[in-house]
GUKOLRO-62498 format. One record per residue (C-alpha): x, y, z; residue in three letters. Coordinates in pm, whole numbers, plus 50000, padded with zeros to 5 digits. Layout:
N
XYZala/...
//
This chain:
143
044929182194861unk/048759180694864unk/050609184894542unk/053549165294556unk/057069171494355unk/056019150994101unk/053369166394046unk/055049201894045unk/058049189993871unk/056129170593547unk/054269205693500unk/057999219993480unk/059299198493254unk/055749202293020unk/056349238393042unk/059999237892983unk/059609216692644unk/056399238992554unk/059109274892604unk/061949252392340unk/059599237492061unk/062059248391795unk/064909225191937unk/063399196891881unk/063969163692069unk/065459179392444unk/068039157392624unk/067129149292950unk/070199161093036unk/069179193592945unk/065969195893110unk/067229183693413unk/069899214193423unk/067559238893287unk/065159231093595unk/067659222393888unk/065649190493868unk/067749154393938unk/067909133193635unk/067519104293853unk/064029112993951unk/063169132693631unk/063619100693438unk/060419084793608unk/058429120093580unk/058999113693213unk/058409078293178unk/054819091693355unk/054489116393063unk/055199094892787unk/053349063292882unk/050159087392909unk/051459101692541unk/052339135392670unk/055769131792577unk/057339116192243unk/060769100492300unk/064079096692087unk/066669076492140unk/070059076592003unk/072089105691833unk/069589141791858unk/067429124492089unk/065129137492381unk/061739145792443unk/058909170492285unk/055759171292325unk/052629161692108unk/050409181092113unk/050739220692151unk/050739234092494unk/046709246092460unk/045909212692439unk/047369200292785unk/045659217693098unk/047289215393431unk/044449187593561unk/045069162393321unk/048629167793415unk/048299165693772unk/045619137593744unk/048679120293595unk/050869119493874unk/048819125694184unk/047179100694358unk/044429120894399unk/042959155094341unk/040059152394603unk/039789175294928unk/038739144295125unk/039019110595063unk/035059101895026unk/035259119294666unk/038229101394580unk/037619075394281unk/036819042994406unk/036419054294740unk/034189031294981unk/031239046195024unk/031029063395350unk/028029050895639unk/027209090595691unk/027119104695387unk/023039102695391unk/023979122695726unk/026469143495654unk/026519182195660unk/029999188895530unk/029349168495197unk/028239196594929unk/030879216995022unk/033569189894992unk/031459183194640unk/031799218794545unk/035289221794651unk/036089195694455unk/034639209494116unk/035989244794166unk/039169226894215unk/038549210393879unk/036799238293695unk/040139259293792unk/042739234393692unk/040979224393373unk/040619259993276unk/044519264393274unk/047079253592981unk/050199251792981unk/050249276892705unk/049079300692962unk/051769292593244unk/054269304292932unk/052589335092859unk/054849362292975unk/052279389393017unk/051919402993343unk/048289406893335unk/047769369993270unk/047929362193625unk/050629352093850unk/051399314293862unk/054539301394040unk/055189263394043unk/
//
């Protein structure tokens, strides 16, 4: 498992709306500076976000984005599930996947199976009201 810009950068630009709730609608403009993030690309991270209803939209005069819901109520897998492809160590656990002639055989499978719900269990256990906590004993994430 890869995660790719998109998914790094939509879980910027959550977090970046979640640290500004009190300015209401954000310009994309503004995002896009705050995060050293192209506006070009951001634009289709956001569409992402607000066709899933992560994001609320403006247009016009004070316009932008928000989010809404508060920032407890979006954990970093639903985020990532979003814009990745694919969460799965190996492509057999991926949804849809064909099933594969050796898994009745296969050794490897229960790990890849437990791999793939810590990797869940993790991500679903972190908010993206805890990536703006600023208490050091919170844990270290860097995005």
């Amino acid at each position: 498992m890869l995660i790719s810009t998109r998914g790094r950068y939509a879980l910027r630009v959550m977090i970046d709306l979640a640290e500004h709730p009190s300015d209401g609608y954000i310009p994309l403009k503004v995002i896009a500076a705050r995060q050293e993030i192209s506006e070009k690309y951001l634009e289709s991270i956001i569409k992402l976000l607000v066709r899933a209803g992560f994001l609320q939209g403006h247009r016009g005069k004070g316009g932008g984005y928000r989010l809404t819901r508060t920032p407890e109520q979006y954990s970093v897998k639903c985020i990532l599930k979003l814009t990745e492809e694919s969460l799965s160590p190996v492509s057999c656990l991926e949804p849809g996947a064909p099933s594969c002639p050796r898994m009745a055989d296969c050794r490897t499978l229960s790990m890849w199976k437990g791999l793939d719900q810590t990797i869940s269990d993790y991500l679903s256990g972190i908010t993206v009201a805890d990536l703006i906590r600023t208490d050091p004993d919170a844990g270290s994430y860097v995005i």
